[in-house]
C-alpha positions in Angstrom: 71.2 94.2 38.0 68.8 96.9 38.1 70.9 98.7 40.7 73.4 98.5 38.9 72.6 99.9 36.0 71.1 103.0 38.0 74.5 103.3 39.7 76.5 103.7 36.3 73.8 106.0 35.0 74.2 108.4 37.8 77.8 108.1 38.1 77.7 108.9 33.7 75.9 111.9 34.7 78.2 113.2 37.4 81.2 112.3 35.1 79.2 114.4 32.1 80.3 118.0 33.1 83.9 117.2 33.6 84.4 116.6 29.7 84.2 120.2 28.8 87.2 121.4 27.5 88.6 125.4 27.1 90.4 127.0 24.9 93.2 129.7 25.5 92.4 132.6 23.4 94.7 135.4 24.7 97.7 135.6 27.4 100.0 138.1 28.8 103.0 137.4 30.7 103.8 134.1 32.6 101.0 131.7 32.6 101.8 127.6 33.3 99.8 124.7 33.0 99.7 121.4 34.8 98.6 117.8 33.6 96.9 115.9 36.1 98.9 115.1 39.6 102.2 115.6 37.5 104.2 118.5 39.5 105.9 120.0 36.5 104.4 123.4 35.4 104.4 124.0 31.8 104.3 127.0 29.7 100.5 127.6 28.1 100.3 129.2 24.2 97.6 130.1 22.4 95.1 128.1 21.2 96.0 125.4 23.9 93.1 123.5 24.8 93.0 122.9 28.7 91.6 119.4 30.1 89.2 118.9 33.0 92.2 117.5 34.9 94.2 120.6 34.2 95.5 123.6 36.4 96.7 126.8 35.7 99.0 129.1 37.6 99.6 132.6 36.8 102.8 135.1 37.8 102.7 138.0 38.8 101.4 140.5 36.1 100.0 138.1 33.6 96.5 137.2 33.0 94.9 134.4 30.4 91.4 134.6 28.4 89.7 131.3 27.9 86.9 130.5 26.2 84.2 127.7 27.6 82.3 125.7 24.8 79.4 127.3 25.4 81.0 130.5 24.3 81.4 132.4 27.8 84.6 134.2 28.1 86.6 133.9 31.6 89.8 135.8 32.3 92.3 134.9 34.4 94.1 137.6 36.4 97.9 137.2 38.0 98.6 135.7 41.0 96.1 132.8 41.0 95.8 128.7 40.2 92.6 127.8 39.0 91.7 124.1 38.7 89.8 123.8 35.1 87.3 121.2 36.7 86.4 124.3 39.2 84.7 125.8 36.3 81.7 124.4 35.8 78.1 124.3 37.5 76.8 121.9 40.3 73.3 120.6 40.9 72.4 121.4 44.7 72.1 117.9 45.3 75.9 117.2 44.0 77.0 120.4 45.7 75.6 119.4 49.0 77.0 116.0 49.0 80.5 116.7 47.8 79.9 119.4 50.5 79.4 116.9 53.1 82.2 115.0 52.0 84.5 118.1 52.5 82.9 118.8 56.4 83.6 115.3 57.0 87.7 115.1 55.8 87.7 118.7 57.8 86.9 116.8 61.2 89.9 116.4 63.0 91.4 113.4 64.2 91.2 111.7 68.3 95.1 112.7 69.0 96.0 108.8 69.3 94.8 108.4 65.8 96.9 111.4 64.4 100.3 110.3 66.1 99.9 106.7 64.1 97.9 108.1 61.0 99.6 108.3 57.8 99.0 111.9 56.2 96.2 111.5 53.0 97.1 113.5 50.2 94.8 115.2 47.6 95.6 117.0 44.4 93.8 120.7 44.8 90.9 119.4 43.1 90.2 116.3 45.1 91.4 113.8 42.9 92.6 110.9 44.6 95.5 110.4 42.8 97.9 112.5 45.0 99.9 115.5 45.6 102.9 115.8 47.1 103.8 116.6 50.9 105.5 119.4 49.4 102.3 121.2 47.8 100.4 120.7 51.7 103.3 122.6 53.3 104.0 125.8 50.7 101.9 128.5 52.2 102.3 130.3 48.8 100.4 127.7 46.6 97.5 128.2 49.4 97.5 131.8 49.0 97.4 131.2 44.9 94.5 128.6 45.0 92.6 130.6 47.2 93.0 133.7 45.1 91.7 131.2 42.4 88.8 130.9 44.8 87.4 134.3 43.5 87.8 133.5 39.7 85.1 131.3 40.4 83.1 133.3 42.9 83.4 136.3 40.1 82.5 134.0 37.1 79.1 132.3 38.8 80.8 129.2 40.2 78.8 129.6 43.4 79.5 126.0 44.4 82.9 125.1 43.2 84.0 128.1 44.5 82.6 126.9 48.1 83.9 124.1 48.0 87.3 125.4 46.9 87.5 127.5 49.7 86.6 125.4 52.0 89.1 122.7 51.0 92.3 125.5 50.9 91.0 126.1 54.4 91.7 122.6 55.5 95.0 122.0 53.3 96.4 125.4 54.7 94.7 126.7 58.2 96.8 129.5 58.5 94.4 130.9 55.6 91.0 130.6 57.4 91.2 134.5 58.6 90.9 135.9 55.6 87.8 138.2 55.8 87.1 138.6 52.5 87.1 135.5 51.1 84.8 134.0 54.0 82.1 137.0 53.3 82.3 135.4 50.0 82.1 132.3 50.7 78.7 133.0 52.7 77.3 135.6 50.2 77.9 132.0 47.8 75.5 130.5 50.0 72.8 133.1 50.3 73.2 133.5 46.2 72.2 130.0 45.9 69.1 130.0 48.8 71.2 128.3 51.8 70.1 130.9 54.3 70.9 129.1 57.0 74.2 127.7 56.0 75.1 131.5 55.0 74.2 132.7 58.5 76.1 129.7 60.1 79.3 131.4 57.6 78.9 135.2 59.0 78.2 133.8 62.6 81.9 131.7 62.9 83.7 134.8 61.3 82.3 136.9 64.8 85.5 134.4 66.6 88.1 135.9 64.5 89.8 139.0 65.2 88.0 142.1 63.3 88.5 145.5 62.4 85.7 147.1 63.5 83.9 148.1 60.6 84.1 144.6 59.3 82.8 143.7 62.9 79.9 146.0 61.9 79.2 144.7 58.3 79.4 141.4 59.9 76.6 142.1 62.4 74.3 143.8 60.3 74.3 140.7 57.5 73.8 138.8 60.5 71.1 140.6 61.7 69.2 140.9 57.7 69.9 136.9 57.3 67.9 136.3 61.0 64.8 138.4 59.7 65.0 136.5 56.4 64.9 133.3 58.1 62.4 134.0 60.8 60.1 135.6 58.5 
């Protein structure tokens, strides 16, 4: 019984940052809003107040001001979806296991297994309610989500935004050369004291094609994080 109680208790603290909710103080353009798994995209006024379960998808020249709880102040530029449960902070200890969790759906499949898996499905943030086969093969919302990515990276969401990343990377491979995300994606880690797991990051960008001055950034981050590390 004891056990159990420990188990709800944990899961209540999990559970406790995703009850924030955001309100939309200022917009310009063409900014939409989606409940849950629904597909439909509706418009966003303001004063809306956006849900833990919500998304938000921005056009092209339009940008959205929202305003946390706590008073911080997060605008959101064109081009983008950002999943409203994205912004908010992780312990290390949930980060690392929901990290985990992510390096272990990213393993791929014996080939046998593929030919007679059915496809899992995942809304873009990791709900297991669903999304459609539709969503996994439109390069476009990829690119979108993952310029979400840096709304987090920008606003101090070191480990949603990792995670993110990581997870557009496995819904959409064709994405995983972007440069400048994955240098962010590693700086993430070395903000948060995951040396070696940022030095792992710059290391497996050296296997993708590079212009040489990124080839040279590259090396010499490499080359800092080793000294950091060896001491």
């Amino acid at each position: 019984m004891k056990h159990v109680i420990s188990l709800a208790f944990f899961c209540l603290i999990l559970t406790a940052g995703l009850t924030a909710q955001f309100k939309v103080t200022a917009l310009k353009g063409e900014v939409f809003i989606r409940h849950g798994a629904a597909e439909e995209w509706q418009k966003v006024a303001v004063s809306d107040v956006l849900k833990p379960d919500d998304s938000m998808k921005l056009e092209k020249h339009s940008s959205a001001t929202i305003i946390l709880e706590d008073g911080k102040k997060i605008v959101v530029p064109e081009q983008v979806i950002v999943d409203v449960s994205d912004l908010r902070d992780l312990t290390q200890d949930e980060f690392l296991l929901k990290l985990a969790m992510e390096q272990v759906r990213s393993i791929p499949l014996p080939e046998k297994e593929q030919k007679i898996n059915i496809p899992q499905t995942t809304t873009v943030h990791g709900s297991s309610k669903g999304m459609s086969e539709k969503l996994l093969i439109n390069g476009e919302v990829g690119v979108l989500q993952l310029n979400g990515t840096k709304v987090l990276f920008e606003n101090g969401y070191d480990e949603t935004g990792i995670l993110k990343t990581k997870q557009v990377f496995r819904l959409y491979p064709a994405l995983v050369k972007q440069f400048e995300t994955r240098m962010m994606v590693a700086g993430a880690f070395e903000n948060m004291n995951l040396k070696r797991d940022a030095l792992s990051e710059y290391r497996s960008l050296l296997n993708e094609p590079l212009l040489p001055q990124q080839r040279t950034q590259l090396e010499q981050k490499i080359e800092q994080l080793k000294k950091q590390i060896d001491g």
